[in-house]
N, C-alpha and C positions, 0 to 999 in steps of 0.2 A: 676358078674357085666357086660360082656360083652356083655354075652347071652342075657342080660336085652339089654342094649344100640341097639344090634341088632332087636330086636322083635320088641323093640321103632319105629326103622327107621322103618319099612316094617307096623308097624301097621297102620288103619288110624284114626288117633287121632289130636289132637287138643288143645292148649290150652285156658281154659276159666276160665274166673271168676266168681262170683257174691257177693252182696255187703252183710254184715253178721253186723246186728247190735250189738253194746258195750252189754254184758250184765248187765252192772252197770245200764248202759240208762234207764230214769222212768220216762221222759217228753213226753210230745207227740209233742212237734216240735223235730224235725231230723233236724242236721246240715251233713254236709259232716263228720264233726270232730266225730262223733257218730257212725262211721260204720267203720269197716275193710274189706281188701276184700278176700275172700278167691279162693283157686286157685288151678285147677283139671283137672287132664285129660280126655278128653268128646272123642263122636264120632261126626263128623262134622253135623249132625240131632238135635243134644244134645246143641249147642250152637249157639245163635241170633248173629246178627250184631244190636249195638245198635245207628240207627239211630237219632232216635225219643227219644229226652229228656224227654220227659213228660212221655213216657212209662218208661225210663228207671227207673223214680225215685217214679214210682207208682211199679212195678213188677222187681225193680233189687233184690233183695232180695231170686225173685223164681227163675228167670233164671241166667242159664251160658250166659254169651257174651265175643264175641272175645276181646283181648285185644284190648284198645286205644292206643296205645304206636306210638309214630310216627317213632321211628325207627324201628317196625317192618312192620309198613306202608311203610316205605320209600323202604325196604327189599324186601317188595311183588311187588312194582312197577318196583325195577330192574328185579324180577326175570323174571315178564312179560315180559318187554320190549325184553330181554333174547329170550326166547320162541318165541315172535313172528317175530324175525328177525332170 
């Protein structure tokens, strides 16, 4: 397990998601509540930022994107600020 955790750090990876519909689901309206999301390790070419709502909920389904999480938002903006002081 270590060896893993190590390889982790040095690799460049990423994590991503995208949205995987219920497969109970047989209606053709999609609510939020109809979808899970599933969750992988990409190379950072492999995963969008999902700006653009309208794309996200026409092709979330194909693509990986960065998590939304604001505390990992919050995280990247320390780290910068970091770096460039």
């Amino acid at each position: 397990m270590p060896n893993t955790l190590a390889r982790m750090k040095k690799a460049p990876i990423l994590l991503g998601s995208r949205r995987k519909r219920h497969q109970t689901t047989g209606s053709a309206d999609l609510d939020e509540d109809d979808w899970d999301l599933q969750y992988d390790l990409r190379r950072a070419d492999q995963i969008v930022i999902a700006d653009d709502t309208n794309g996200y909920q026409l092709f979330g389904d194909q693509i990986f994107t960065a998590p939304q999480e604001d505390i990992l938002e919050s995280e990247l903006l320390i780290q910068t600020a970091e770096m460039n002081s």
